[in-house]
PDB file of N, CA, C and O in Angstrom, chain B, residues numbered from 101:
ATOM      1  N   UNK B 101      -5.995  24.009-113.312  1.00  0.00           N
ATOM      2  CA  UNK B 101      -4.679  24.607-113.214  1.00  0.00           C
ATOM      3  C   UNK B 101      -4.156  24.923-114.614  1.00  0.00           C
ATOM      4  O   UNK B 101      -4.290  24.225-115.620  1.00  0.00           O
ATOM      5  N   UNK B 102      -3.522  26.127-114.497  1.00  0.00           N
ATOM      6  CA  UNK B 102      -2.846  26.460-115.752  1.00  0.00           C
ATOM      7  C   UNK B 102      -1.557  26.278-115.612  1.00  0.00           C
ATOM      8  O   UNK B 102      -0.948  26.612-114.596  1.00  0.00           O
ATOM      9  N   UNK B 103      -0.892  25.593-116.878  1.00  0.00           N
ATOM     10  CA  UNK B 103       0.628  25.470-116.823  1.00  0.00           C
ATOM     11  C   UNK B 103       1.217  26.815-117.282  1.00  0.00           C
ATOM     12  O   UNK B 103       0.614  27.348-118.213  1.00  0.00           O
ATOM     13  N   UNK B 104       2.375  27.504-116.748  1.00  0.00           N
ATOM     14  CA  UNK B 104       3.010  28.403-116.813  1.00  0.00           C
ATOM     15  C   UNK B 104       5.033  28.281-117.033  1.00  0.00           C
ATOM     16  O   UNK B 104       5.702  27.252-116.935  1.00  0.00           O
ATOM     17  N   UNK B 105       5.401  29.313-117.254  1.00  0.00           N
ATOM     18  CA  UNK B 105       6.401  29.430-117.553  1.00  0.00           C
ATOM     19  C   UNK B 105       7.117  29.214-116.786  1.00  0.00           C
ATOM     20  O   UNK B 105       8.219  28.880-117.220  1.00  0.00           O
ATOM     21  N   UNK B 106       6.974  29.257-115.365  1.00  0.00           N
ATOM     22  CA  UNK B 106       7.590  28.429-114.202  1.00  0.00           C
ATOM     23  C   UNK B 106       7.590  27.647-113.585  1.00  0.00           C
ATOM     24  O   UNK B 106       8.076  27.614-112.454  1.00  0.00           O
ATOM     25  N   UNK B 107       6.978  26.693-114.223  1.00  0.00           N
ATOM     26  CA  UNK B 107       6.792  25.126-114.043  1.00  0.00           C
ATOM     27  C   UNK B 107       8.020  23.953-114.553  1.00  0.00           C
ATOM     28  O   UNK B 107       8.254  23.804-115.752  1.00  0.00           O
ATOM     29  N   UNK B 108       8.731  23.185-113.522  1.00  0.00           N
ATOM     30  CA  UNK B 108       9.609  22.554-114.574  1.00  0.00           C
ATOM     31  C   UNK B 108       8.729  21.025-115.697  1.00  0.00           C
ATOM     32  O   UNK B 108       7.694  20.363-115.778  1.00  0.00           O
ATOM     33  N   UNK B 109       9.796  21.171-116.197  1.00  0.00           N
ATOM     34  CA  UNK B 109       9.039  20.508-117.940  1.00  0.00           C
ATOM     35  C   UNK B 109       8.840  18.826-116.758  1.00  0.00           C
ATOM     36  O   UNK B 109       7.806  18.161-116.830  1.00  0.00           O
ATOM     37  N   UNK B 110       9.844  18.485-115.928  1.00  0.00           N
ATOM     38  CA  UNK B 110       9.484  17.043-115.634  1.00  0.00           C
ATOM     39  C   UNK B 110       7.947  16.894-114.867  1.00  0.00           C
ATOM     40  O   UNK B 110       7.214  15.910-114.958  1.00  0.00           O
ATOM     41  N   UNK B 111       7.657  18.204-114.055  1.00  0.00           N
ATOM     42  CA  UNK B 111       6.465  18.325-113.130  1.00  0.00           C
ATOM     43  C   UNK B 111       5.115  18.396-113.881  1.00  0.00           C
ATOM     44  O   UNK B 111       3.992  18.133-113.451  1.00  0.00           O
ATOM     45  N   UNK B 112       5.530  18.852-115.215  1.00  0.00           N
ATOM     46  CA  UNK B 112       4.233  18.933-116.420  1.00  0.00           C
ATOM     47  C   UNK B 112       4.128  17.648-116.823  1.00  0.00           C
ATOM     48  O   UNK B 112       2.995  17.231-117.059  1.00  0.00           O
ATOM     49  N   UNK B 113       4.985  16.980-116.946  1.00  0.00           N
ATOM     50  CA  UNK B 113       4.754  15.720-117.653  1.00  0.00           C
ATOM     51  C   UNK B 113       4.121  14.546-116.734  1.00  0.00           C
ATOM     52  O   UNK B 113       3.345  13.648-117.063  1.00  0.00           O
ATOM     53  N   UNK B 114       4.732  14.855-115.406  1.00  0.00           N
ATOM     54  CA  UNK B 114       4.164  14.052-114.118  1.00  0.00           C
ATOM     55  C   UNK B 114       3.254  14.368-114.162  1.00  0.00           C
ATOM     56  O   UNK B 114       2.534  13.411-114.448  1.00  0.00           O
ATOM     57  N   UNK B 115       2.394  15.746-113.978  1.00  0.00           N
ATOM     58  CA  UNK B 115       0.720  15.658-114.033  1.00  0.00           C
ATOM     59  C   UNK B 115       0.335  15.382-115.211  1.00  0.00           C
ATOM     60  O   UNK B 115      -0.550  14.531-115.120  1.00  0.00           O
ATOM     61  N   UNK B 116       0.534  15.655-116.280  1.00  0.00           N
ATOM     62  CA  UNK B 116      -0.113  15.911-117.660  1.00  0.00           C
ATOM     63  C   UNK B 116       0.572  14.773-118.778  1.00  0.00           C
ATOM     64  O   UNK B 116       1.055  15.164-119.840  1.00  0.00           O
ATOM     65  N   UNK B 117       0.551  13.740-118.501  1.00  0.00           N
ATOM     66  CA  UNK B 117       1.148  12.758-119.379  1.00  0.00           C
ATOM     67  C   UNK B 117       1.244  13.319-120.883  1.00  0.00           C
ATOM     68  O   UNK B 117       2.287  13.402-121.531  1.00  0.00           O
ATOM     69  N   UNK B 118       0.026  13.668-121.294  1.00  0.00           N
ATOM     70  CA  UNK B 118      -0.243  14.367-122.680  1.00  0.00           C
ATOM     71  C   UNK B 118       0.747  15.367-123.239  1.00  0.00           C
ATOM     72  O   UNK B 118       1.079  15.654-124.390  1.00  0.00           O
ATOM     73  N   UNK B 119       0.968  15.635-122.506  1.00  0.00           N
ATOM     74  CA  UNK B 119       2.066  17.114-122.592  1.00  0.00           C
ATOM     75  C   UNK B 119       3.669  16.274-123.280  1.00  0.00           C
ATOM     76  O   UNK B 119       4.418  17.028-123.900  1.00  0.00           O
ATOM     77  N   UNK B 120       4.029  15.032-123.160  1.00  0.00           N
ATOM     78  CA  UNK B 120       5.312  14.473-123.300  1.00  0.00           C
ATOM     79  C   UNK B 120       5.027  14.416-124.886  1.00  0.00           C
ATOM     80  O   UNK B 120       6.060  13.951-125.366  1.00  0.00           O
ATOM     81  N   UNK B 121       4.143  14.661-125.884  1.00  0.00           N
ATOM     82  CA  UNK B 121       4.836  14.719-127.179  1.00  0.00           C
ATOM     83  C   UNK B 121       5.115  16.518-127.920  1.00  0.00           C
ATOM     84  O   UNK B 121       5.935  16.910-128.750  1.00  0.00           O
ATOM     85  N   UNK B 122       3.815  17.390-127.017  1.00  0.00           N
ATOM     86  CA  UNK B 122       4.406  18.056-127.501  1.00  0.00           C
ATOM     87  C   UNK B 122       5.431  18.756-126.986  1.00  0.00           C
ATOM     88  O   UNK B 122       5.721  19.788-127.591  1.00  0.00           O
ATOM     89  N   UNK B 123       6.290  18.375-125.682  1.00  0.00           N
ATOM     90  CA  UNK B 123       7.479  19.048-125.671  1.00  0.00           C
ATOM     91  C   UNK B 123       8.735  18.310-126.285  1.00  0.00           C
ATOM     92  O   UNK B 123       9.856  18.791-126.450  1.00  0.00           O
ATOM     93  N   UNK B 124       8.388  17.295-126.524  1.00  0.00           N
ATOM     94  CA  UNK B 124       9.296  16.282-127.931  1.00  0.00           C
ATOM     95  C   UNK B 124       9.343  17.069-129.022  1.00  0.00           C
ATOM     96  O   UNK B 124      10.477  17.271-129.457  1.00  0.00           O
ATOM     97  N   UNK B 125       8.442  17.575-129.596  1.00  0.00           N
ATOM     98  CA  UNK B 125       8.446  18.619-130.434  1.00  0.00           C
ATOM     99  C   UNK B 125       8.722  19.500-130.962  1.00  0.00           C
ATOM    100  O   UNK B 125       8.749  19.858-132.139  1.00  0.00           O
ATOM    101  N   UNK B 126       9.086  20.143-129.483  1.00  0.00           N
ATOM    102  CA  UNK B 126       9.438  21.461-129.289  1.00  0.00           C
ATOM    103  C   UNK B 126      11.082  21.541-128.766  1.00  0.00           C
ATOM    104  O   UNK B 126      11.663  22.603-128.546  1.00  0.00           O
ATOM    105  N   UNK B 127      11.873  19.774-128.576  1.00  0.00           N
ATOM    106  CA  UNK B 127      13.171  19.776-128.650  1.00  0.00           C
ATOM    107  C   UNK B 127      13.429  19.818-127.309  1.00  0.00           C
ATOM    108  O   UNK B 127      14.513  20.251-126.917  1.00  0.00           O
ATOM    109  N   UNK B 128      12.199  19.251-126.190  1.00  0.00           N
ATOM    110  CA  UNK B 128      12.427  19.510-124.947  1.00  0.00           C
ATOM    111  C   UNK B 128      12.664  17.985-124.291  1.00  0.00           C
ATOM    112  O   UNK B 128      12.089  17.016-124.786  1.00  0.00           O
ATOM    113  N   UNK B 129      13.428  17.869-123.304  1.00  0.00           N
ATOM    114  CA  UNK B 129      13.736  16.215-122.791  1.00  0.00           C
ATOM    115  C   UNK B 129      12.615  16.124-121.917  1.00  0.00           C
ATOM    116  O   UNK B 129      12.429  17.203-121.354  1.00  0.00           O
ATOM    117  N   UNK B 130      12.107  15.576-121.715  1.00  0.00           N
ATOM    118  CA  UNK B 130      10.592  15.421-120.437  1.00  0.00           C
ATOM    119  C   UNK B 130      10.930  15.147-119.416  1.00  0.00           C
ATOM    120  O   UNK B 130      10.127  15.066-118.487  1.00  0.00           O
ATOM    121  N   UNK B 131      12.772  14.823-119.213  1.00  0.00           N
ATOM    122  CA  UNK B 131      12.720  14.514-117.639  1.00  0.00           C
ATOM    123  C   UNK B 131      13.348  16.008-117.147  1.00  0.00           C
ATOM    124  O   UNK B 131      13.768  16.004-115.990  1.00  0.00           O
ATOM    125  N   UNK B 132      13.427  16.899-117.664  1.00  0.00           N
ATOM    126  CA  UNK B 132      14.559  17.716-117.301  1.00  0.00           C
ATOM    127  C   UNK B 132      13.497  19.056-115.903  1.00  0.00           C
ATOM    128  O   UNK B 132      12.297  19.210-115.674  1.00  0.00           O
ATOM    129  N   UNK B 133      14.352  19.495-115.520  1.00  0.00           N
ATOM    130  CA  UNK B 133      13.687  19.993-114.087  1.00  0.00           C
ATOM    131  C   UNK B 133      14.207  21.200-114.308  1.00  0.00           C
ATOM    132  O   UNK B 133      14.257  22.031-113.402  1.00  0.00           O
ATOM    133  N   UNK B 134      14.656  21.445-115.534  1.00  0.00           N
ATOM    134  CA  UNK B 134      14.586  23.229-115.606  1.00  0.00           C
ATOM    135  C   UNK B 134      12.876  23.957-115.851  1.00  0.00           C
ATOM    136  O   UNK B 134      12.184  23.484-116.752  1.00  0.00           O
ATOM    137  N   UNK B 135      12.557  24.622-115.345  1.00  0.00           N
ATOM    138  CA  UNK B 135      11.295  25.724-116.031  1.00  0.00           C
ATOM    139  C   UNK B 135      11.270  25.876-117.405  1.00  0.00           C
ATOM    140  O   UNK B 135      12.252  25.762-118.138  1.00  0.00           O
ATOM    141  N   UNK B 136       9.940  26.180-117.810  1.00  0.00           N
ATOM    142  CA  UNK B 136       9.788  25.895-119.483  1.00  0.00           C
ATOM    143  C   UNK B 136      10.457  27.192-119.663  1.00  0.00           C
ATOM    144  O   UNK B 136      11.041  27.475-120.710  1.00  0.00           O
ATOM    145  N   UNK B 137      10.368  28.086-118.523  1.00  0.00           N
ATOM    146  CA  UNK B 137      11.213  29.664-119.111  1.00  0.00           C
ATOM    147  C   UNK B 137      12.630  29.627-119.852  1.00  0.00           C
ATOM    148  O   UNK B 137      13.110  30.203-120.828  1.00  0.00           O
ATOM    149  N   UNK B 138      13.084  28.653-118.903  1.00  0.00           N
ATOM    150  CA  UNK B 138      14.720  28.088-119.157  1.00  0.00           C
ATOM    151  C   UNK B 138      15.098  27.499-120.378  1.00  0.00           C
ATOM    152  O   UNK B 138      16.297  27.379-120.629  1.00  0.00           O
ATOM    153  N   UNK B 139      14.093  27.050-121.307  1.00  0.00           N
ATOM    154  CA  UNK B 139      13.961  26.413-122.755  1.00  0.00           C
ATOM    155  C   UNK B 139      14.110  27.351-123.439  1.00  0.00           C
ATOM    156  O   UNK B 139      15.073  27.289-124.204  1.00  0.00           O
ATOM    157  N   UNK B 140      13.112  28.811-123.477  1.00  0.00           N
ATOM    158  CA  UNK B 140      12.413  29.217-124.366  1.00  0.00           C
ATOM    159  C   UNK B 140      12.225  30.882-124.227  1.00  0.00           C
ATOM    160  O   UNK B 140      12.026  31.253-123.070  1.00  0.00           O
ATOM    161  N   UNK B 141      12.265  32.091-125.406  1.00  0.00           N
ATOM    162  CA  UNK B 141      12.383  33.063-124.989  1.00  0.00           C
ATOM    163  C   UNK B 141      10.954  33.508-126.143  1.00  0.00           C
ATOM    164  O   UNK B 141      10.514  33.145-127.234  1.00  0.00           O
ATOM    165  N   UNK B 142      10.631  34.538-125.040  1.00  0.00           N
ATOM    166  CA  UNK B 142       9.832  35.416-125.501  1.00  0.00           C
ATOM    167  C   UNK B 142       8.044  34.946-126.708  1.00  0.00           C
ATOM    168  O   UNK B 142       6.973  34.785-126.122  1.00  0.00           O
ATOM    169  N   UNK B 143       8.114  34.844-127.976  1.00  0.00           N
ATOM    170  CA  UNK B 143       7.420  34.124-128.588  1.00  0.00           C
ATOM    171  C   UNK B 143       6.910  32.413-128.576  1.00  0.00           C
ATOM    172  O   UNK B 143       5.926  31.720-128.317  1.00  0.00           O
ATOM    173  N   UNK B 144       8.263  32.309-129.029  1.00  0.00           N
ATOM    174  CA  UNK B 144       8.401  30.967-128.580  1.00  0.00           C
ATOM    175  C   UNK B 144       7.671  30.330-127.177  1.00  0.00           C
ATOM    176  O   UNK B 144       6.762  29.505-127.267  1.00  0.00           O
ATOM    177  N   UNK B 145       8.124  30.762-126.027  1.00  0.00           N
ATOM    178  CA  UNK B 145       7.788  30.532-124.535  1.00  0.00           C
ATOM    179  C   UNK B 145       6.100  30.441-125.010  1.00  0.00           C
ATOM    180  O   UNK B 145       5.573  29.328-124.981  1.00  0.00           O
ATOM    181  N   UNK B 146       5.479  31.355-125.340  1.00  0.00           N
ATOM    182  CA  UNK B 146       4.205  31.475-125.356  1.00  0.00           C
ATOM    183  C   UNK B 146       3.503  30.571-125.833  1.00  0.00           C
ATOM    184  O   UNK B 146       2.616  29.944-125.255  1.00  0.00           O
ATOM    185  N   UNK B 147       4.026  30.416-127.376  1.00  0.00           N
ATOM    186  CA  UNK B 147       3.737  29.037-127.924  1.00  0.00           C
ATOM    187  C   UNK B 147       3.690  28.261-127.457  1.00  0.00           C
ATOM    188  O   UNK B 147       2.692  27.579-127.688  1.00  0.00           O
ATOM    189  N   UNK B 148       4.450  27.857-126.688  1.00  0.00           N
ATOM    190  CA  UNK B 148       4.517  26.162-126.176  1.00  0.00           C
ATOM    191  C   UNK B 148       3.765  26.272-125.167  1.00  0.00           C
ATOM    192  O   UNK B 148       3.276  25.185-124.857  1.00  0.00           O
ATOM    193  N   UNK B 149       3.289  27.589-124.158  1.00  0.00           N
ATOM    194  CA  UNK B 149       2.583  27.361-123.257  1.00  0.00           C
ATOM    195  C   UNK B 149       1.194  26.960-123.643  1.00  0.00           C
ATOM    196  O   UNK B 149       0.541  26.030-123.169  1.00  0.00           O
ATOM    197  N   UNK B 150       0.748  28.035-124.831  1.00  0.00           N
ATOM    198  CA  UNK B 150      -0.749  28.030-125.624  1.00  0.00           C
ATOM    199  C   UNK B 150      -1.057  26.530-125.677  1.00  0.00           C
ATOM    200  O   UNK B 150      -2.198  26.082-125.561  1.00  0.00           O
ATOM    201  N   UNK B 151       0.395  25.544-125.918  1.00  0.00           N
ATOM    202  CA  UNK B 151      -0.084  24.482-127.085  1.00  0.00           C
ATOM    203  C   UNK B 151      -0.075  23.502-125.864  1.00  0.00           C
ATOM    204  O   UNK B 151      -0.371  22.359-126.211  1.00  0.00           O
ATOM    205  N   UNK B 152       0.141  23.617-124.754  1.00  0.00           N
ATOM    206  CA  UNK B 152       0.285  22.609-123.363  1.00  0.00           C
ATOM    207  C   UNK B 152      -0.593  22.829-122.823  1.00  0.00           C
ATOM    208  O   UNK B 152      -1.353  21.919-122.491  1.00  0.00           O
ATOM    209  N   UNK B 153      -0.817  24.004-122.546  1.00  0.00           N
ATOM    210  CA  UNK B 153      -2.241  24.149-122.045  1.00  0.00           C
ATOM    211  C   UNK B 153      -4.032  24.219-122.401  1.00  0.00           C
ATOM    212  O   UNK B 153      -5.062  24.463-121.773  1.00  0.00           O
ATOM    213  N   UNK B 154      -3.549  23.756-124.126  1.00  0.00           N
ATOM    214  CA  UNK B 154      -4.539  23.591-125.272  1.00  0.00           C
ATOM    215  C   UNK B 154      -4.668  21.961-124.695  1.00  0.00           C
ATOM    216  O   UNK B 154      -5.657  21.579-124.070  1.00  0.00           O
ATOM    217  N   UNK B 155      -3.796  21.306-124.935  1.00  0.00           N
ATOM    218  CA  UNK B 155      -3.753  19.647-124.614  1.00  0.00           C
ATOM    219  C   UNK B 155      -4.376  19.038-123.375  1.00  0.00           C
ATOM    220  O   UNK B 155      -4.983  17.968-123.405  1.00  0.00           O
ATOM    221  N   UNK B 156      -4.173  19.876-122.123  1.00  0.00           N
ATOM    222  CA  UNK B 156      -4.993  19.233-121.287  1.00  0.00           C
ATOM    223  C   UNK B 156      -6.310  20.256-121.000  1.00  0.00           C
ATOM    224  O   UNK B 156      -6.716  20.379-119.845  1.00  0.00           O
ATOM    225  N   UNK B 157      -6.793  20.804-121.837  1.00  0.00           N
ATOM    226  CA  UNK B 157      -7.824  21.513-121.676  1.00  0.00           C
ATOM    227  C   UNK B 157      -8.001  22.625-120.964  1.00  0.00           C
ATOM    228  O   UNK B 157      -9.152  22.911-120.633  1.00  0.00           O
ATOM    229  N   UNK B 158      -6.975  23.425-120.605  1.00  0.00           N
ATOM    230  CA  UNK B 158      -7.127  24.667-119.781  1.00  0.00           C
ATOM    231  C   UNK B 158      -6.573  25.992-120.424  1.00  0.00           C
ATOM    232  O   UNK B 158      -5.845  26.109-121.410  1.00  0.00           O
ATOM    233  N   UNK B 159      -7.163  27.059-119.525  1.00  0.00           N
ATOM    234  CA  UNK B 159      -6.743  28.397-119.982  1.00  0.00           C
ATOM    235  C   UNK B 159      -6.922  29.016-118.968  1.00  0.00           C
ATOM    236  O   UNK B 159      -7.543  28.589-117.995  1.00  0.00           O
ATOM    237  N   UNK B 160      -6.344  30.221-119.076  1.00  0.00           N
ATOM    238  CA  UNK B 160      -6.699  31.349-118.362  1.00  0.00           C
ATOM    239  C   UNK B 160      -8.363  31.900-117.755  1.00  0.00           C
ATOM    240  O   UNK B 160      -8.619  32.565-116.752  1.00  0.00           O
ATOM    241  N   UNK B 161      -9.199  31.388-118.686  1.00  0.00           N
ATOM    242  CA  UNK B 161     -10.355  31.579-118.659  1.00  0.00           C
ATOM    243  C   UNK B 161     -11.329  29.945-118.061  1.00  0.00           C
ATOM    244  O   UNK B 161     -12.495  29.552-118.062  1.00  0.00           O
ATOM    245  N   UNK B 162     -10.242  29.537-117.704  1.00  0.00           N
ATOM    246  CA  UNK B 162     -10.571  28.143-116.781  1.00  0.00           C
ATOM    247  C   UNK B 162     -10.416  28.082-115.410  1.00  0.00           C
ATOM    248  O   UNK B 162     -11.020  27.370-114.608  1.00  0.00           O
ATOM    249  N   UNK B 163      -9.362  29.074-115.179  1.00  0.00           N
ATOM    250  CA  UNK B 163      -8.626  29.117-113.734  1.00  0.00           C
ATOM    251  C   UNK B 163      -8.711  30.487-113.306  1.00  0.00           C
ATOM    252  O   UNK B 163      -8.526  31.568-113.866  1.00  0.00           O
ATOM    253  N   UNK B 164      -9.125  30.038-111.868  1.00  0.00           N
ATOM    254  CA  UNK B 164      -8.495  31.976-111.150  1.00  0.00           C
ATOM    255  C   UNK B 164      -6.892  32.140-111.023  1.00  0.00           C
ATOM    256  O   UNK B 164      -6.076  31.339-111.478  1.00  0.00           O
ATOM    257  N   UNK B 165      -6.616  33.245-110.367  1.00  0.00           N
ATOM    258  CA  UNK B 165      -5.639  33.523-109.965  1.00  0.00           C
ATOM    259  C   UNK B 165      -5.036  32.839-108.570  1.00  0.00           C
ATOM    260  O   UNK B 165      -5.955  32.785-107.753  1.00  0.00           O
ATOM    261  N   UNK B 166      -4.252  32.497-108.226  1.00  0.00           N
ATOM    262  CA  UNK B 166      -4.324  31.751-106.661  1.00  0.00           C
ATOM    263  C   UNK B 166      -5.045  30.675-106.324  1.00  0.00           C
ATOM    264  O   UNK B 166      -5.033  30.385-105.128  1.00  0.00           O
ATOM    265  N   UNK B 167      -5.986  29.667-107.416  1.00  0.00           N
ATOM    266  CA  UNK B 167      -6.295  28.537-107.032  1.00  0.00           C
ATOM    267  C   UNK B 167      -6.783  27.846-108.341  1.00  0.00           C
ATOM    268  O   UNK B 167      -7.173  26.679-108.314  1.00  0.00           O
TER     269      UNK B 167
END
């Protein structure tokens, strides 16, 4: 699974324990249940997705579309 921009930040951290420093990082609370979209615009957003989904080992080129 790839984490995306419409995922809330508490549901990333529930699967992906790993993920709770770098959204510390990035100035994000780990319990909060807004979408990472809701943090973050444009560049930024991307970044943090690259660097969350660097941490638990996935990409685009890991996952299909729909599963």
């Amino acid at each position: 699974m790839v984490i995306t921009k419409d995922m809330p930040v508490s549901g990333i951290v529930n699967s992906w324990p790993e993920t709770k420093e770098i959204l510390r990082r990035y100035g994000i609370s780990t319990d909060s249940n807004k979408a990472l979209k809701e943090h973050f615009q444009n560049n930024e957003l991307e970044s943090i997705i690259s660097d969350l989904n660097n941490a638990i080992g996935s990409s685009n080129a890991t996952c299909i579309e729909g599963g």
